[in-house]
N, C-alpha and C positions, 0 to 999 in steps of 0.2 A: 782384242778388238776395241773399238771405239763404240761409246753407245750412248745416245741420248736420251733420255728420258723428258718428254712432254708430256706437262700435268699438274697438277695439285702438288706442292710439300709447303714445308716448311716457310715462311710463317703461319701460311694456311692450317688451317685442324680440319681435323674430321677421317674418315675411313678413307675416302680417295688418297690422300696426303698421306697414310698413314698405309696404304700399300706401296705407294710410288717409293718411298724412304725404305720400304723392308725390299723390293722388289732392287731399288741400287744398291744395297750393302751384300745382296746377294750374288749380283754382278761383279760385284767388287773382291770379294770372297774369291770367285773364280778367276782372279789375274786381270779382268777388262778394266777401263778406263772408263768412267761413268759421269755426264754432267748431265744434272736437271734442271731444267728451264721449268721456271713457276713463274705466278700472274703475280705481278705488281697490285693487277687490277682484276678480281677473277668476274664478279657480278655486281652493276652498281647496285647501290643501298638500296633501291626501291623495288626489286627484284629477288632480292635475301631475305628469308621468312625470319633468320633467326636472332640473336640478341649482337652476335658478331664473329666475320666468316676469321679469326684469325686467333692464333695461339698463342695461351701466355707462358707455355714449357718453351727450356732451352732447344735450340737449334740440333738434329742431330749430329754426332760427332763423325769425321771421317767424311761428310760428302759435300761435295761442289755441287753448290745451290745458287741459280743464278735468276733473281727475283727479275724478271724483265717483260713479262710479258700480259699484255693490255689487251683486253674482251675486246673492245668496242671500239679499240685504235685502230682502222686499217691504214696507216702510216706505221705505227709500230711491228703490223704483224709483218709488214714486208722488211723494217729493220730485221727481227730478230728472223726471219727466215733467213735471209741475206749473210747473217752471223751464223748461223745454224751450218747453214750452204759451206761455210771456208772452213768450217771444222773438219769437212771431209771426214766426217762419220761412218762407220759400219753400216750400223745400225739407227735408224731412228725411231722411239715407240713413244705412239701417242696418243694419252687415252682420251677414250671419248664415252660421254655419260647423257650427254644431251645436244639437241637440236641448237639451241642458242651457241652451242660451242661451233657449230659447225662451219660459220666463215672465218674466222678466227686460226681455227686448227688446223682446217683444209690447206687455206691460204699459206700457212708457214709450209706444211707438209711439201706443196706444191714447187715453191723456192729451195728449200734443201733438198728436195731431191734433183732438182735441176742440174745438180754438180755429175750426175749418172754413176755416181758412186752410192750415196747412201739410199738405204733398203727402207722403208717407212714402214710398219706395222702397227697396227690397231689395236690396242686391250680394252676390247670391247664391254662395258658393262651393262651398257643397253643399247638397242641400235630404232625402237620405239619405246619413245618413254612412256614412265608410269603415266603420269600428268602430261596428255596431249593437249597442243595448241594449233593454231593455224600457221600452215608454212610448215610443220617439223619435217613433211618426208621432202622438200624443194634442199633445204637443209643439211639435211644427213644425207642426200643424193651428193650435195656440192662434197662433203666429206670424205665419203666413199669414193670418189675417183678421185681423190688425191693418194690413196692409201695403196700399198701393192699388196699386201697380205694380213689377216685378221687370226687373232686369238679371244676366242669369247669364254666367259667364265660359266657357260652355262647353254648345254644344247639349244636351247628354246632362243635366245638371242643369233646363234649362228641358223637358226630356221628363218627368224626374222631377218634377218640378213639378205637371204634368198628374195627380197623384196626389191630390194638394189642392183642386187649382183650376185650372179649365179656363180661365176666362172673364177675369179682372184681362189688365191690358196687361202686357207681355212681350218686351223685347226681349234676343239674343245678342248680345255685345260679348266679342270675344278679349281675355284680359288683356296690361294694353297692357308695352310694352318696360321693364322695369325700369332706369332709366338713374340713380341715386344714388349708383351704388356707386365712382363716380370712373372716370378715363379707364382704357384699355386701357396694360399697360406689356409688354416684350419678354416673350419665351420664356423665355430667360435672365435677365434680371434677377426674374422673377416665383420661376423655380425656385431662385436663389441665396437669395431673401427666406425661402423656405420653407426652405433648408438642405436640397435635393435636387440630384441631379448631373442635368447636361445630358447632350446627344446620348445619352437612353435615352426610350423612348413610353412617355406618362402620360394614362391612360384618367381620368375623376374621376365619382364618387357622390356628391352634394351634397345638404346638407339632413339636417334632425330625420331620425333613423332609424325606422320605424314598419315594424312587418310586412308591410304592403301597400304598401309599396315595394319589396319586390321582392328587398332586396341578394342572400339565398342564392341566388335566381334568378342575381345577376350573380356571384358566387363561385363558382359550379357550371359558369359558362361559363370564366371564370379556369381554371381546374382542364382545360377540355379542354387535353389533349397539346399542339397544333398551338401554343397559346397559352401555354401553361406552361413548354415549352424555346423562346420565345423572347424577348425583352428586356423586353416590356410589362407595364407596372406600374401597380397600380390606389391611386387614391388615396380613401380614403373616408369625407370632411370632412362632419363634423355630430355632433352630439350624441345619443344613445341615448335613444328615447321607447320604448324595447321590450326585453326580454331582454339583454341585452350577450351574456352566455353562451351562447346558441345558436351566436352569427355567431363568438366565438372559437373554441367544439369544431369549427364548420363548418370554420375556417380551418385547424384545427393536424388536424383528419379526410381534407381533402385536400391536406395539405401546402402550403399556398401561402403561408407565414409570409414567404418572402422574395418576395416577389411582388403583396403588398399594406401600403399604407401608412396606419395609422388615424391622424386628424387628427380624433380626437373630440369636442373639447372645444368649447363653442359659435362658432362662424365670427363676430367682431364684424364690422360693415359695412367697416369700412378696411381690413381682410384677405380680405373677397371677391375683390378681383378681383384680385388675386395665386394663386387655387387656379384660377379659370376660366383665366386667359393662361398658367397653367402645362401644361395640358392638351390635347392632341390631340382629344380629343374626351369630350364629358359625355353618360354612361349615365343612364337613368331606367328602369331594369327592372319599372315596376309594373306589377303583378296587378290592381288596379282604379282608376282614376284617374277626376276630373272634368278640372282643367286643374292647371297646375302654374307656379307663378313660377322656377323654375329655366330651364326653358328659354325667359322673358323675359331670363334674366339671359346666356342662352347666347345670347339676339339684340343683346343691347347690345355684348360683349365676340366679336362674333362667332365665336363658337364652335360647329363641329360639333356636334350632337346623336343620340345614338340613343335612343329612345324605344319602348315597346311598343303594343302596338292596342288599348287600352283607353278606355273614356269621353272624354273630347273632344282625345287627346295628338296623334292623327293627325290633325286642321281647324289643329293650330299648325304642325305639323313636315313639312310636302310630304318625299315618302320619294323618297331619291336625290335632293334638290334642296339640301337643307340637313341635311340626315343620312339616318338611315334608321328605316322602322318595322318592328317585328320582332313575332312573338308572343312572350310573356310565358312562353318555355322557353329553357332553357339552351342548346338545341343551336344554335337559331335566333339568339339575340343573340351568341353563339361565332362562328356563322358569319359575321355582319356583322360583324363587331368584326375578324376578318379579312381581308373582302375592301375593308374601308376601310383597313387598310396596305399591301395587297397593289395597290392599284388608287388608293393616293395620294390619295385624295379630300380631304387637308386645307384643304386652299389652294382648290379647286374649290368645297367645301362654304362654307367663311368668304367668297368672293365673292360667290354666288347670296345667302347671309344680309343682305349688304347690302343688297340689293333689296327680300328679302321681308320684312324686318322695316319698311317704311314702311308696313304696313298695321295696325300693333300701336301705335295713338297715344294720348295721354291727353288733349288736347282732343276728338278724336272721341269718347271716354269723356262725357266732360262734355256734349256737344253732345245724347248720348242722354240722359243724365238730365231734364235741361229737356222732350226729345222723350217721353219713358214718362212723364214729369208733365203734359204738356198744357201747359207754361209755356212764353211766348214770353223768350227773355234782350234 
């Protein structure tokens, strides 16, 4: 098959780019022919919360990356549909994460599929965003009827869905185990790499910081008593897409200055999994969630997780099997954040993880695309 991937890669960074790239080499694995269209131009500067949307790791090796494609050009979008259109493609999949994307993506979708050959599918990661605006559902309307069939990473986005459109094919697919980021290394060698001391517990925050993740939530459990006079220390790696100055007066408001370790500056891929094998266990305290690539990355590096009860986090994370699910208060992820030292769960949590993560695969990814398209491979 022929198959196009619209989206985020390469020179772009960040998680979307960094599935689109694992999600073609898997394609590719299995005999198809794969080109990815990326943005030239993804969001102008005034728009992007964070220091800068693009990467300074090599290009990956093996795939046709074709930088072409401009947000805010609608002369460009009908170029590169128009291009898209004569490739006479299988398959076209293209993800969609937000409302701003939506004339942009529609519009190409709309032109390649024009050729009545190529099959358009959606990999949904959110179909209402965290951070609503005015206009998103006129948006993601224009979006959705350009798409013939949807894959969302997480039931609670294919409900949402049902907002737009009842009737298009529709399949759940959990995001599959993020396995890029290179092999697992020791405790110890991970925490020497970072220039932190051993035999002390290192909880970790991972990822773009965004209000709707939650962190004051996990600061506020830092700060209970029980946790604050004893060794555990939180580490909280990622880049600020929100306020910086809140979460510092938060820190230096409940004192926990020595107690928490900011590793702010963007995570490039060959320093991930040095912060995950550093860690005892990776918090995600969001306030609302669809799914989340963090705790793929905690199934490859088998890593405990605690996660909270929101949109699809509890269908990835069996609670007490491979971490715990907590509600999205203080008191409650406090509590489990203690009763996983008090009751040793590391070692129990990182074994069940190896079991459960054979059900997070990226050819079963693949196998459903062909299946929501009606194509036999």
């Amino acid at each position: 098959m022929k198959v196009v991937i619209l989206g985020p890669a390469h020179p772009l960074r960040g998680g979307l780019a960094a599935y689109n790239e694992r999600l073609a080499q898997e394609f590719i694995a299995q005999g198809h022919e794969v080109i990815v269209y990326t943005f030239s131009l993804q969001y102008p500067g005034f728009l992007f919360p964070g220091t800068t949307q693009y990467s300074d790791q090599h290009a990956p090796t093996g795939l046709n990356i074709k930088i072409k494609v401009n947000s805010i050009n609608p002369l460009n979008w009908i170029i590169v549909g128009r291009e898209i259109k004569k490739l006479n493609a299988d398959l076209l999949i293209t993800r969609y994460w937000l409302p701003f994307m939506g004339p942009c993506l529609g519009t190409i979708n709309r032109i390649a599929r024009s050729n009545k050959k190529t099959k358009v599918i959606s990999l949904l990661d959110n179909i209402i965003p965290h951070e609503k605006r005015p206009g998103d559902n006129v948006l993601t309307n224009y979006f959705v009827k350009s798409v013939d069939g949807f894959i969302a990473m997480s039931q609670s986005v294919l409900d949402d869905l049902n907002t737009f459109n009842k009737t298009k094919p529709r399949l759940f697919n959990p995001h599959p185990v993020y396995d890029q980021f290179g092999d697992a290394v020791t405790k110890e060698e991970a925490l020497k790499h970072l220039g932190l001391k051993t035999g002390i517990p290192y909880l970790l925050f991972f990822g773009f910081i965004r209000d709707y993740k939650g962190l004051d939530l996990l600061l506020k459990a830092m700060a209970d008593e029980r946790i604050k006079n004893s060794e555990i220390k939180l580490i909280v790696a990622g880049e600020f897409y929100s306020d910086r100055k809140v979460y510092d007066n938060l820190i230096a408001e409940l004192q926990l200055s020595d107690h928490v370790i900011m590793k702010t500056d963007y995570i490039p891929d060959n320093e991930v999994r040095y912060y995950f094998c550093a860690s005892d266990m990776v918090v995600q305290p969001y306030k609302h969630a669809t799914q989340s690539g963090v705790t793929q990355i905690c199934y490859h590096f088998n890593r405990p997780m605690l996660v909270t009860n929101v949109g699809g986090l509890p269908e990835i994370v069996p609670h007490n099997v491979v971490g715990y699910v907590t509600q999205p208060d203080p008191a409650d992820i406090a509590k489990h954040i203690q009763q996983f030292y008090i009751e040793r769960k590391e070692n129990v949590f990182a074994e069940n993880i190896k079991t459960e993560k054979k059900r997070f695969s990226w050819p079963a990814l693949v196998n459903n695309f062909f299946t929501i398209a009606g194509l036999t491979k």
